[in-house]
Backbone as CSV, one residue per row, in Angstrom:
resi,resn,N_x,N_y,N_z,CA_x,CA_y,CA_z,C_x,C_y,C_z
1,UNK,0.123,-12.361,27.602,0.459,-12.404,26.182,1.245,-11.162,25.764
2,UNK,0.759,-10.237,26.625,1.774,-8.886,26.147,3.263,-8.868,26.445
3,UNK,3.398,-9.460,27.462,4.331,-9.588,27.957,5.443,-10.695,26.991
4,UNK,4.737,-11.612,26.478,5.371,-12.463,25.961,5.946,-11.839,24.656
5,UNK,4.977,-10.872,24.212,5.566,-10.352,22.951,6.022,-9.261,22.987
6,UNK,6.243,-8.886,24.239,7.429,-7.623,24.694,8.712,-8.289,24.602
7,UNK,8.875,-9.510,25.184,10.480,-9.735,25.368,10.140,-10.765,24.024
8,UNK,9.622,-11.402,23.008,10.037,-11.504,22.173,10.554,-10.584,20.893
9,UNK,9.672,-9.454,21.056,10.411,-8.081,20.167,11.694,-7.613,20.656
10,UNK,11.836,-7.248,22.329,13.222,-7.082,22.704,14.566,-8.168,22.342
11,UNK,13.821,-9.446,22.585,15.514,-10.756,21.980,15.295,-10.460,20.572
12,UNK,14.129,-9.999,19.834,15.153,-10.087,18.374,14.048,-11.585,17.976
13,UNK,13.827,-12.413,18.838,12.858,-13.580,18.510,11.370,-13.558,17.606
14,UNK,11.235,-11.782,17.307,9.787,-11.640,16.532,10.713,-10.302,15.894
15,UNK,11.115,-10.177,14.697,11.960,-9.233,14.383,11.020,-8.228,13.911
16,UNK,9.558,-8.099,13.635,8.547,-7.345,13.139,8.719,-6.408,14.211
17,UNK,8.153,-4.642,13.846,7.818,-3.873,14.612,6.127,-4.344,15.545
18,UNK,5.903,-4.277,16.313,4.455,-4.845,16.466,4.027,-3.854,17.754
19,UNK,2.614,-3.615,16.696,1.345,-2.523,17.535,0.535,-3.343,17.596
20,UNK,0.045,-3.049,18.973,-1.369,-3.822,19.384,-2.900,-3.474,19.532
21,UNK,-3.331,-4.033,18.997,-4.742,-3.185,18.918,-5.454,-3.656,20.663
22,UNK,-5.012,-2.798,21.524,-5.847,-2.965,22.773,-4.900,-1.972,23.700
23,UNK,-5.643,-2.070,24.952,-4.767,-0.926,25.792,-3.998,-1.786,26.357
24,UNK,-3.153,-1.393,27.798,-2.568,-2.000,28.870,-2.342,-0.831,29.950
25,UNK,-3.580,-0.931,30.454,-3.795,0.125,31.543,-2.634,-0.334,33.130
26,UNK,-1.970,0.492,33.191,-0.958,0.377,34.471,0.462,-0.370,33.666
27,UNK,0.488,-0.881,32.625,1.540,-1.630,32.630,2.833,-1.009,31.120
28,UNK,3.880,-1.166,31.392,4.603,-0.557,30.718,5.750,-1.526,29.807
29,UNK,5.502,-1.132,28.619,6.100,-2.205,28.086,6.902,-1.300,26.701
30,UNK,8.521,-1.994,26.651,9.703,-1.498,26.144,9.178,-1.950,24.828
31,UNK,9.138,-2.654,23.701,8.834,-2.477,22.614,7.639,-2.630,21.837
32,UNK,6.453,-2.847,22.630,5.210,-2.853,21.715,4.871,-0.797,21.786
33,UNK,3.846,-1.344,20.555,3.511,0.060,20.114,1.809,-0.126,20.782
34,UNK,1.073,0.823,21.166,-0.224,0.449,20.889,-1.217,1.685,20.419
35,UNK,-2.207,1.009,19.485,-2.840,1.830,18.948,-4.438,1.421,18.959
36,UNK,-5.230,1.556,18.282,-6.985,1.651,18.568,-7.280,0.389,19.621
37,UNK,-8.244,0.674,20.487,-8.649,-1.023,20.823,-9.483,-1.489,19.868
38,UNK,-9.435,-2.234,19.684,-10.373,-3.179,19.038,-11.527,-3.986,19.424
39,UNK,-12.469,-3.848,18.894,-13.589,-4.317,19.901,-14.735,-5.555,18.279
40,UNK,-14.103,-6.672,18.676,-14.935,-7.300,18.018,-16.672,-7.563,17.990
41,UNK,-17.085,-7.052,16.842,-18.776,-7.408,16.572,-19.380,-8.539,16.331
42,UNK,-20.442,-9.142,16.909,-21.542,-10.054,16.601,-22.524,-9.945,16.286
43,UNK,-22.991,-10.376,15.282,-24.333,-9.796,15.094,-25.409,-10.713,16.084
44,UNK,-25.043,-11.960,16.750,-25.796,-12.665,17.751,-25.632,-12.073,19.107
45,UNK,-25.085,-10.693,19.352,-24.959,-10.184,20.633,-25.089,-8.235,20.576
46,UNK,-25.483,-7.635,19.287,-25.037,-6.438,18.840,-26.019,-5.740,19.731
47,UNK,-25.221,-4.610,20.630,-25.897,-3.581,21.036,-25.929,-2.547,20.950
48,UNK,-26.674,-1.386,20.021,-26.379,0.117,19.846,-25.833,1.147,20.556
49,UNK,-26.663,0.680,21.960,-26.634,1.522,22.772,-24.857,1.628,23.878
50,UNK,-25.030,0.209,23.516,-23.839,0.048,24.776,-22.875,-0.057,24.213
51,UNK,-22.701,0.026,22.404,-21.017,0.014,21.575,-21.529,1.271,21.695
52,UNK,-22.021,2.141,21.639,-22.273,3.588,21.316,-21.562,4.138,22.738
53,UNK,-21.535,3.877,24.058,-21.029,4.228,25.321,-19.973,3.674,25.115
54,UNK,-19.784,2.267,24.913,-17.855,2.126,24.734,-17.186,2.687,23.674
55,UNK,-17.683,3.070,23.037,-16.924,3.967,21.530,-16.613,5.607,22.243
56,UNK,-17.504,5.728,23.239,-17.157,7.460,23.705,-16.562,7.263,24.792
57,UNK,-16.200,5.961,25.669,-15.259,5.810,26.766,-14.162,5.841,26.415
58,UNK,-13.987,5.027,25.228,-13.023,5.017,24.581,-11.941,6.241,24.153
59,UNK,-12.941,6.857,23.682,-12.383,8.474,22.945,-12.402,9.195,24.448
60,UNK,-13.129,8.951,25.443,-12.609,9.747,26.398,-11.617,9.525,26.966
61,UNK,-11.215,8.655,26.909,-9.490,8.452,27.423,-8.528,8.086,26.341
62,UNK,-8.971,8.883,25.413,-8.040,9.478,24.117,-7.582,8.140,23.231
63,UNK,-8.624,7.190,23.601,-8.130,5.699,22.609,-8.868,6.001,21.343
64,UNK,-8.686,5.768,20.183,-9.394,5.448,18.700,-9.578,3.806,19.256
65,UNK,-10.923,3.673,18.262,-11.005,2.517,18.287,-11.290,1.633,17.047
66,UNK,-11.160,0.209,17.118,-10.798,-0.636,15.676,-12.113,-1.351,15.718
67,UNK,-13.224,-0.773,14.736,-14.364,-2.095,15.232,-13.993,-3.129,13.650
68,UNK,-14.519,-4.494,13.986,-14.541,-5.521,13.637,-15.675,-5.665,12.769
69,UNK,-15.588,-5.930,11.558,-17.188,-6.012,10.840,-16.766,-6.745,9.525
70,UNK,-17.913,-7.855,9.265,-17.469,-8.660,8.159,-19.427,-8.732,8.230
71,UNK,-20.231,-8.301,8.401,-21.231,-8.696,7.799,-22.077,-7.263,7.971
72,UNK,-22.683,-6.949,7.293,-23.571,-5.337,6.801,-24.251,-5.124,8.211
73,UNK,-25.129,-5.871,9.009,-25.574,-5.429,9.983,-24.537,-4.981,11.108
74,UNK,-23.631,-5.486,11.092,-22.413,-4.954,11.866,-21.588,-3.614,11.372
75,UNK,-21.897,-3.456,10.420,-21.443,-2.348,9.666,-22.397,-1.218,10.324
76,UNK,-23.935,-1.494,10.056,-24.716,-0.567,10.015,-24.509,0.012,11.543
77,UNK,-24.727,-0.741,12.430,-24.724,-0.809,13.836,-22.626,0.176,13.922
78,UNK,-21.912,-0.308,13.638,-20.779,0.368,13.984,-20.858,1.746,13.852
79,UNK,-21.050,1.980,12.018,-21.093,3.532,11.863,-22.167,4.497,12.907
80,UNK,-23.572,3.705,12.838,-23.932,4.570,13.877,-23.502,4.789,14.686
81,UNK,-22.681,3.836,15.764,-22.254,4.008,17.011,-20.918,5.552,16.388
82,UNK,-20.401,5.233,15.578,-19.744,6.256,15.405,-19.973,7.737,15.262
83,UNK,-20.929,7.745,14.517,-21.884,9.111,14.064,-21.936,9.443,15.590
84,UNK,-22.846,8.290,16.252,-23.430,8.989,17.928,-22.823,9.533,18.328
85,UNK,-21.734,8.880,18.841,-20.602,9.327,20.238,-19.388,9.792,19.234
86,UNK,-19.595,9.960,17.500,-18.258,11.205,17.157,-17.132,9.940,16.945
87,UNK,-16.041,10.761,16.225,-15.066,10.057,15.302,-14.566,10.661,15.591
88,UNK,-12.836,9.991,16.322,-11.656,10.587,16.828,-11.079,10.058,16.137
89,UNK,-9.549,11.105,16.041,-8.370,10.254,14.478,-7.954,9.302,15.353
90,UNK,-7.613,8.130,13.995,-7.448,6.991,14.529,-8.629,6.273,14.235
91,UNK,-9.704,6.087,14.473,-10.810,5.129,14.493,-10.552,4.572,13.254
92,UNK,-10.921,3.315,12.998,-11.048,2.152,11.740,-11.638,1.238,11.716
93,UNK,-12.538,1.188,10.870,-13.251,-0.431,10.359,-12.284,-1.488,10.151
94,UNK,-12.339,-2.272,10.839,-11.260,-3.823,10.189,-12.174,-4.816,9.681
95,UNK,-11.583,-4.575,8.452,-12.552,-5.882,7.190,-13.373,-5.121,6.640
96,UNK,-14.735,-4.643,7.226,-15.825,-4.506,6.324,-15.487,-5.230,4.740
97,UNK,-16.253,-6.609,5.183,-16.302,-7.696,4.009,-17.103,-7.503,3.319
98,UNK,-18.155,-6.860,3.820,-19.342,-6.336,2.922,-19.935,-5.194,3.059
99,UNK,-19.460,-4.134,1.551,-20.150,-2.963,2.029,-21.119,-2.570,0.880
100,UNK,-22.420,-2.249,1.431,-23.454,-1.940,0.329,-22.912,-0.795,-0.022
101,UNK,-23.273,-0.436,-1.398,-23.062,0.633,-1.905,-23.457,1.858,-1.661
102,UNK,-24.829,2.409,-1.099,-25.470,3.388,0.026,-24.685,3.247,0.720
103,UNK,-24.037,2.334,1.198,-22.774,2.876,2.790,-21.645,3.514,2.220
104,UNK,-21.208,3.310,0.999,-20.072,4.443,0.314,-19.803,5.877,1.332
105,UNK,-20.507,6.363,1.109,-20.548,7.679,1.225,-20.586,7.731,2.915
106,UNK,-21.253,7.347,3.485,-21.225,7.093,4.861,-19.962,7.026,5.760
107,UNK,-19.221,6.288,5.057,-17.846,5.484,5.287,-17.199,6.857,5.378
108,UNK,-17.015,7.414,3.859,-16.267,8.834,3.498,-16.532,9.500,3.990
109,UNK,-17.944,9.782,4.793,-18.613,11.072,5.453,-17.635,11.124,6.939
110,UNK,-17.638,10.011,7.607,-17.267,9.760,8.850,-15.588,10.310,8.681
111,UNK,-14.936,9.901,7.520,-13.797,10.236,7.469,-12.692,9.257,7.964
112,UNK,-13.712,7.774,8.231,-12.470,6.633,9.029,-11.584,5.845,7.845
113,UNK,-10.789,5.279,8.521,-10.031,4.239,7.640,-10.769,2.650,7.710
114,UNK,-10.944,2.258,6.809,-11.500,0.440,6.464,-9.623,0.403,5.846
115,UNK,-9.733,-0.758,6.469,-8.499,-1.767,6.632,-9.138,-3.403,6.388
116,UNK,-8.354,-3.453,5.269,-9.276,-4.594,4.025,-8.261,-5.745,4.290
117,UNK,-9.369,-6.522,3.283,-8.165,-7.828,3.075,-8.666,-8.547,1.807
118,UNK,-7.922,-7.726,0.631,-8.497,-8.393,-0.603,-7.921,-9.612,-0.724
119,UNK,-7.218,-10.157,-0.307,-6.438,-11.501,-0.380,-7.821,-12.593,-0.169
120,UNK,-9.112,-12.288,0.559,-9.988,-13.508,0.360,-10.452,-13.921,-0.789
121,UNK,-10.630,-12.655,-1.980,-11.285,-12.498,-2.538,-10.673,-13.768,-4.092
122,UNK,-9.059,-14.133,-3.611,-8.473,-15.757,-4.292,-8.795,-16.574,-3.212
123,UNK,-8.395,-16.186,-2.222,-8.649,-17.361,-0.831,-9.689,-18.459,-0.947
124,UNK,-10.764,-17.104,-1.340,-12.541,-17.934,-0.992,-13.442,-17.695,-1.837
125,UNK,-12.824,-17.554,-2.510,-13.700,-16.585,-4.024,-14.444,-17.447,-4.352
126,UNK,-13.842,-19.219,-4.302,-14.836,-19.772,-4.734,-15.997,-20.225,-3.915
127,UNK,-15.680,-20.595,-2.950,-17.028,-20.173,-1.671,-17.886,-19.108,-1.976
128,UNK,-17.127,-17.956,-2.027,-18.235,-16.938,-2.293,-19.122,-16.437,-3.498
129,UNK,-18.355,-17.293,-4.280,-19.569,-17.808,-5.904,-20.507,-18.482,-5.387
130,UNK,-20.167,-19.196,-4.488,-21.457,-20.409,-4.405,-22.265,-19.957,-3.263
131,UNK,-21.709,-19.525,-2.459,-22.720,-19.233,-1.088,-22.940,-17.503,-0.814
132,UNK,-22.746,-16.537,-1.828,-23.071,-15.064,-1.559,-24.007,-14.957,-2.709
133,UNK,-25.178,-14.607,-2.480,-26.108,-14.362,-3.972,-25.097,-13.153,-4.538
134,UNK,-25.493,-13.925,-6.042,-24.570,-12.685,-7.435,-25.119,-11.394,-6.953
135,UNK,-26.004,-10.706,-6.961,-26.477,-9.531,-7.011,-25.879,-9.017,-5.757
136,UNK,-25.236,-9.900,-5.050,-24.622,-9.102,-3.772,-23.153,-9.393,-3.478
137,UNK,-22.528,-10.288,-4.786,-20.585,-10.368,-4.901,-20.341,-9.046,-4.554
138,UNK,-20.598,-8.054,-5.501,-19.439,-6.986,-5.286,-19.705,-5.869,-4.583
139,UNK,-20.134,-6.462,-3.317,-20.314,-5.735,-2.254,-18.929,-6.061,-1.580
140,UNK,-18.575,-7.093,-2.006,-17.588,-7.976,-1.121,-16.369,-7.497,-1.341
141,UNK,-15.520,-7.202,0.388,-14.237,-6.627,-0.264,-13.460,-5.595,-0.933
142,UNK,-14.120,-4.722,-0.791,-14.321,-3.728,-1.803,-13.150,-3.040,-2.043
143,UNK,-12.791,-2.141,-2.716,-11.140,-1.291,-2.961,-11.276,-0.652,-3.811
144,UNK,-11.506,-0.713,-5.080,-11.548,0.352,-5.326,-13.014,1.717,-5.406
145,UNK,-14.339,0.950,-4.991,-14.924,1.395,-5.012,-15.154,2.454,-3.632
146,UNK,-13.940,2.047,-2.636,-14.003,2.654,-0.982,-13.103,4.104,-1.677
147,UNK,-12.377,3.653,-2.911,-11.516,4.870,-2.919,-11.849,5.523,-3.927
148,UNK,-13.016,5.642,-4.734,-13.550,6.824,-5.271,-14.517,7.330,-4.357
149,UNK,-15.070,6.876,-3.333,-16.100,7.136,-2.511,-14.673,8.295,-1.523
150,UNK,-13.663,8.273,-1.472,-13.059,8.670,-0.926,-12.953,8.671,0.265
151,UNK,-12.689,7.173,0.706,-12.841,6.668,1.927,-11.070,6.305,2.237
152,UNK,-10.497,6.496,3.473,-9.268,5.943,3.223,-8.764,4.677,3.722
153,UNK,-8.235,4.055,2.873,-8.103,2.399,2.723,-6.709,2.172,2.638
154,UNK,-6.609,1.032,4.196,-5.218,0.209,4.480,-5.794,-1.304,3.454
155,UNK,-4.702,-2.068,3.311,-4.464,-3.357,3.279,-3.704,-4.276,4.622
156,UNK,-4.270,-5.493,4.217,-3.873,-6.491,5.363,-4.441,-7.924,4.979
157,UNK,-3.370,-8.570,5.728,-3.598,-10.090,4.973,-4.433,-10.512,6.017
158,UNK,-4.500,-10.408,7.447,-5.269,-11.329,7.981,-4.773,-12.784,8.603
159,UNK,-3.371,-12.297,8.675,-3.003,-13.757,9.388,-2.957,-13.976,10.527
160,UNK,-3.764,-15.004,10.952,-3.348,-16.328,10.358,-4.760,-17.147,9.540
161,UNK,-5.771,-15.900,9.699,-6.896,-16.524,9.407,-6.931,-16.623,7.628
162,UNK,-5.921,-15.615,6.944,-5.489,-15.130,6.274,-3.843,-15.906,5.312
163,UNK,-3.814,-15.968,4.114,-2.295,-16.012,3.871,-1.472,-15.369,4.154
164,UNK,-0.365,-15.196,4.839,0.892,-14.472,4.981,0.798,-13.541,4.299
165,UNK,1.168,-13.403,2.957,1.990,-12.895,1.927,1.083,-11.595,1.808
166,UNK,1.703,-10.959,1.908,1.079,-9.309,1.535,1.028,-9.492,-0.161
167,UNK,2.181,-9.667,-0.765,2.265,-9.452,-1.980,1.063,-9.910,-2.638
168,UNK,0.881,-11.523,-2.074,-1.069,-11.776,-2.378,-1.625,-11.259,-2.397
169,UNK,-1.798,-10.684,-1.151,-3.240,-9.370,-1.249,-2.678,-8.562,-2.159
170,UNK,-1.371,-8.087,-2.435,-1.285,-6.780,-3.737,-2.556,-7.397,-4.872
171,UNK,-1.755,-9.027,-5.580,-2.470,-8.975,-6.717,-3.803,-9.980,-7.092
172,UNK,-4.187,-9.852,-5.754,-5.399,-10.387,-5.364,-6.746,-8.569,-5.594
173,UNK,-5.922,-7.922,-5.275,-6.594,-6.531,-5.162,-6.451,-6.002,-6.758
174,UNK,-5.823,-5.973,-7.462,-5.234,-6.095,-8.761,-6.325,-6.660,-9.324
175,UNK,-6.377,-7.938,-9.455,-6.589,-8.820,-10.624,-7.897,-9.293,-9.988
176,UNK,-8.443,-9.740,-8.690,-9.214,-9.653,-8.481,-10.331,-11.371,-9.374
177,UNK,-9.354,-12.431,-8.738,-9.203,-13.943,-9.456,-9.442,-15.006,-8.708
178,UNK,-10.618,-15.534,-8.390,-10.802,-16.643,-7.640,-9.681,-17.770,-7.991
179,UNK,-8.821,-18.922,-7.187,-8.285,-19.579,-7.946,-8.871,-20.435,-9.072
180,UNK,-10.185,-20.595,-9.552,-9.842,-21.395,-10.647,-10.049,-20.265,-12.369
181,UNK,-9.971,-19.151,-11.600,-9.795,-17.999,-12.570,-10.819,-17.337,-12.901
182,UNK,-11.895,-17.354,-11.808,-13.229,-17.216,-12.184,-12.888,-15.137,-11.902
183,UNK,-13.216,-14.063,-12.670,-12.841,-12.941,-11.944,-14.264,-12.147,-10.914
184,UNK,-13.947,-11.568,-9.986,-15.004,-11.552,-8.460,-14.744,-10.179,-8.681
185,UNK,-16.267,-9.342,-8.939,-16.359,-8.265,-8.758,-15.412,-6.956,-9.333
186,UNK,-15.265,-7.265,-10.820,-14.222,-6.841,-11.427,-14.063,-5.171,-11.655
187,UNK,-15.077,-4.079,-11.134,-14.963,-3.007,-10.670,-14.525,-2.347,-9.546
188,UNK,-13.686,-3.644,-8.781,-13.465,-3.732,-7.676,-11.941,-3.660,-7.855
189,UNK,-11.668,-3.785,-9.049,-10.261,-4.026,-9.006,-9.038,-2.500,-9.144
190,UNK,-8.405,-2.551,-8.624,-7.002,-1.096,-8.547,-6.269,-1.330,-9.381
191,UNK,-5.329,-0.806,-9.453,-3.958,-0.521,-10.362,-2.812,-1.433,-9.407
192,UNK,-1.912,-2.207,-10.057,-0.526,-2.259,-9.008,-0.304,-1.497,-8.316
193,UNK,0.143,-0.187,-8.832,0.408,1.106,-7.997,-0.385,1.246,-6.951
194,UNK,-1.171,1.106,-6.474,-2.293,1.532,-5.476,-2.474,0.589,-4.904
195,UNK,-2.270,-1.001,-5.232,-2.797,-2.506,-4.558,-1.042,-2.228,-3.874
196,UNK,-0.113,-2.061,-3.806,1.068,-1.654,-3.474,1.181,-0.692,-2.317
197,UNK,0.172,0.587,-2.320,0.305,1.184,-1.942,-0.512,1.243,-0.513
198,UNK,-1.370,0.136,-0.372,-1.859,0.377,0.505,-1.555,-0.380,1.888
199,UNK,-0.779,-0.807,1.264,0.207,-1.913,2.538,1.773,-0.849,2.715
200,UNK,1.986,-0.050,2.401,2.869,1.281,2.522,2.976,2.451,3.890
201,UNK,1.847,2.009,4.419,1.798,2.967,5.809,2.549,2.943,6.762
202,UNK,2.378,4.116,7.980,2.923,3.938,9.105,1.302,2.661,9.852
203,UNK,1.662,2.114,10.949,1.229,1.748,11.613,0.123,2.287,12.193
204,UNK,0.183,3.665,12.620,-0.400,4.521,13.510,-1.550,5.281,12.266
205,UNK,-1.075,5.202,10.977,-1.840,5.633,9.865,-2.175,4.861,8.898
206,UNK,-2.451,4.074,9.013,-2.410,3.010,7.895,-2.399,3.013,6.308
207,UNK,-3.509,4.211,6.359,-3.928,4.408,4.841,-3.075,5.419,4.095
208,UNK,-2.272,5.805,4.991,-1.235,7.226,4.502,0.177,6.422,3.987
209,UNK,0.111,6.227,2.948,1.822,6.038,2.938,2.790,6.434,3.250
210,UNK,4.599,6.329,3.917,4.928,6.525,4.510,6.024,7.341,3.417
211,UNK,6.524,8.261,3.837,7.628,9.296,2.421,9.099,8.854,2.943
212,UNK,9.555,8.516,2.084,11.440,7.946,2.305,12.159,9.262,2.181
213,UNK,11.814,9.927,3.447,12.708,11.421,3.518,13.909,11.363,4.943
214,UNK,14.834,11.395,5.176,15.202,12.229,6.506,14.693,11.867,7.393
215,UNK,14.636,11.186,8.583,13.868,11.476,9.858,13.372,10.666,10.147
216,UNK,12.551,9.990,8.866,11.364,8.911,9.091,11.955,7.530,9.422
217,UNK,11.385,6.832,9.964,11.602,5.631,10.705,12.401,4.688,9.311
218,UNK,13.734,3.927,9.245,14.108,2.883,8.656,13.540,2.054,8.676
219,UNK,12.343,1.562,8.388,11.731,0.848,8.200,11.904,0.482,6.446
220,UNK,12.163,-0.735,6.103,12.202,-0.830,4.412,12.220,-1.806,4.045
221,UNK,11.447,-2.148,2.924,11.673,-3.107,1.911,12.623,-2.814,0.719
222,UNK,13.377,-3.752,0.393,14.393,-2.640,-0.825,14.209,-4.263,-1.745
223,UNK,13.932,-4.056,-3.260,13.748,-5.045,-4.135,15.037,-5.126,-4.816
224,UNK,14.922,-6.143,-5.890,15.730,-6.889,-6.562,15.491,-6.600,-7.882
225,UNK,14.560,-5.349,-8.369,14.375,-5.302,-9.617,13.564,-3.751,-9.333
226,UNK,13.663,-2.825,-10.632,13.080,-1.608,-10.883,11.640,-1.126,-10.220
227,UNK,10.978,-0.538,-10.510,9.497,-0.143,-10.274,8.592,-1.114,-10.937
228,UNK,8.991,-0.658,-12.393,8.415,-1.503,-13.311,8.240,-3.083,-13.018
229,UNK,9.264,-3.835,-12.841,9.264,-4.943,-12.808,8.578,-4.955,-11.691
230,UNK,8.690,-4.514,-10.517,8.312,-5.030,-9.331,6.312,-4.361,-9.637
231,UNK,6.043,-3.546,-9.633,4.433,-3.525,-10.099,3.720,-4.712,-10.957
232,UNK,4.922,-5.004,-11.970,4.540,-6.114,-12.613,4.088,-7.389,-12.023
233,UNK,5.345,-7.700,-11.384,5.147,-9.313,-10.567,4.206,-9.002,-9.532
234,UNK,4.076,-7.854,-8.820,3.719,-7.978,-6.945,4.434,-8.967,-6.489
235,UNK,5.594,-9.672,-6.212,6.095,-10.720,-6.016,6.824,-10.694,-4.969
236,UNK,6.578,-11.488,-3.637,7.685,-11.589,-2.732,9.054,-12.085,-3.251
237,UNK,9.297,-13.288,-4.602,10.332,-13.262,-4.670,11.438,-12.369,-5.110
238,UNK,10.783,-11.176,-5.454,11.676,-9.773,-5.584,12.553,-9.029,-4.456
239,UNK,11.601,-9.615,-3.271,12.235,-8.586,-2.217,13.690,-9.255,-1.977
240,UNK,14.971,-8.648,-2.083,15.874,-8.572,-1.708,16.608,-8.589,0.238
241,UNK,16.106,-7.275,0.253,16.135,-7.174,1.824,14.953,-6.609,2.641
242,UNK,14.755,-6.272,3.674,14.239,-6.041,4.769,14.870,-5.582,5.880
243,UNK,14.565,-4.046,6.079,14.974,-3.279,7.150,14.116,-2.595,7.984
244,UNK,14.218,-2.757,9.380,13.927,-2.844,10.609,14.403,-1.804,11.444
245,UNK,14.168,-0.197,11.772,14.986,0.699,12.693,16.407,0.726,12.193
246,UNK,16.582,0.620,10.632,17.779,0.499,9.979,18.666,-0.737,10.034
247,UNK,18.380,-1.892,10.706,18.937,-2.920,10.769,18.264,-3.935,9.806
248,UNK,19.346,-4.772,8.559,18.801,-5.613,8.164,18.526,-6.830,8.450
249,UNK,17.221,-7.727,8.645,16.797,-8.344,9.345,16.409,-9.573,8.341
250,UNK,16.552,-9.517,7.054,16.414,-10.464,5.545,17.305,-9.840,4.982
251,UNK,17.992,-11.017,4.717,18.552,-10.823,2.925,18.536,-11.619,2.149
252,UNK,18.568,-11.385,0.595,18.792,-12.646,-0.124,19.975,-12.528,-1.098
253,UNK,20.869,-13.356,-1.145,22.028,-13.643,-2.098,21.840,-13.144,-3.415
254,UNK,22.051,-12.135,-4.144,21.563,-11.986,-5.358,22.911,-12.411,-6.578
């Protein structure tokens, strides 16, 4: 599979930059990037002891790693493993769908990045009216409460399990709106500016936005309308172009 999406990044056939969350020990490959492995959690298989030894194998051969967590006991079980065997830059929660509020601080203590996906929170919102007891919604998903806890927080849609559209998750994180308008955990909700901003990173940093100075990678979105307007809508139909290592790779007729 790596291979396949080596020479589809080289023809130009997957025009995205693409990092992989896993290693490739012995093998060398011209355009993938790679960064944390990723090690998916179960809570029907969770072991302390033995994610706690692959989390420090890991860091001993200088990998960060990406654990997987969408339900609190997987949470609880990760951070420890982290605390145990230590937090190397780089390490990240992917998802934490549910974080109790006692884990706030925990999260921030460790110093990792959670890499979210408020986009469920229209996706499935209404599922999760009906099948998450109320007293435990706005655990779900969380954003802005990861970032007064001062935890640092990527965005991500999650595809394919996920909608495409980033811009969704912007004002899904925003507005924070089951589709039939029901609103989910409404202390949960950010500013445009910041539901914007967190899909803004390098790859390798997720939660850091990236500065349009000199040097830095051409990588760009360039819109079809001001600041203003564009905070307003969150709207993919704004984006104009799309640039790639300085090559434009979208455009639209304006």
């Amino acid at each position: 599979m790596l291979e396949a999406l080596d020479a589809a990044v080289h023809t130009g056939q997957l025009p995205q930059r693409v990092m992989v969350l896993s290693r490739a020990e012995g093998q060398r490959f011209s355009r993938l990037e790679f960064g944390p492995t990723k090690r998916i959690l179960d809570d029907n298989s969770l072991d302390l002891d033995e994610l706690t030894l692959w989390v420090a194998r890991q860091h001993s051969s200088a990998h960060a790693v990406a654990l997987h967590c969408v339900t609190v006991v997987q949470l609880v079980v990760a951070l420890t493993a982290l605390r145990t065997a230590g937090v190397r830059t780089g390490d990240r929660i992917e998802h934490a769908a549910m974080v109790p509020g006692d884990m706030l601080d925990d999260l921030a203590g460790l110093g990792i990045t959670v890499v979210t996906q408020p986009n469920f929170v229209a996706e499935r919102g209404e599922e999760y009216v009906v099948d998450v007891p109320a007293a435990e919604q706005h655990e779900l998903w969380r954003v802005a409460s990861l970032y007064r806890a001062g935890v640092p927080v990527a965005g991500s849609t999650d595809a394919p399990f996920g909608d495409l559209d980033p811009w969704a998750s912007m004002r899904a994180a925003r507005d924070r709106l089951t589709t039939s308008g029901t609103l989910l955990s409404p202390d949960e909700r950010v500013s445009a500016a910041t539901a914007l901003a967190v899909f803004l990173g390098d790859p390798h940093t997720p939660a850091r936005p990236r500065d349009l100075v000199a040097g830095e990678r051409a990588d760009l979105c360039l819109m079809s309308a001001g600041p203003d307007a564009v905070l307003a809508e969150l709207s993919a139909e704004l984006v104009a172009a799309t640039v790639i290592d300085g090559r434009v790779r979208h455009s639209v007729d304006l």
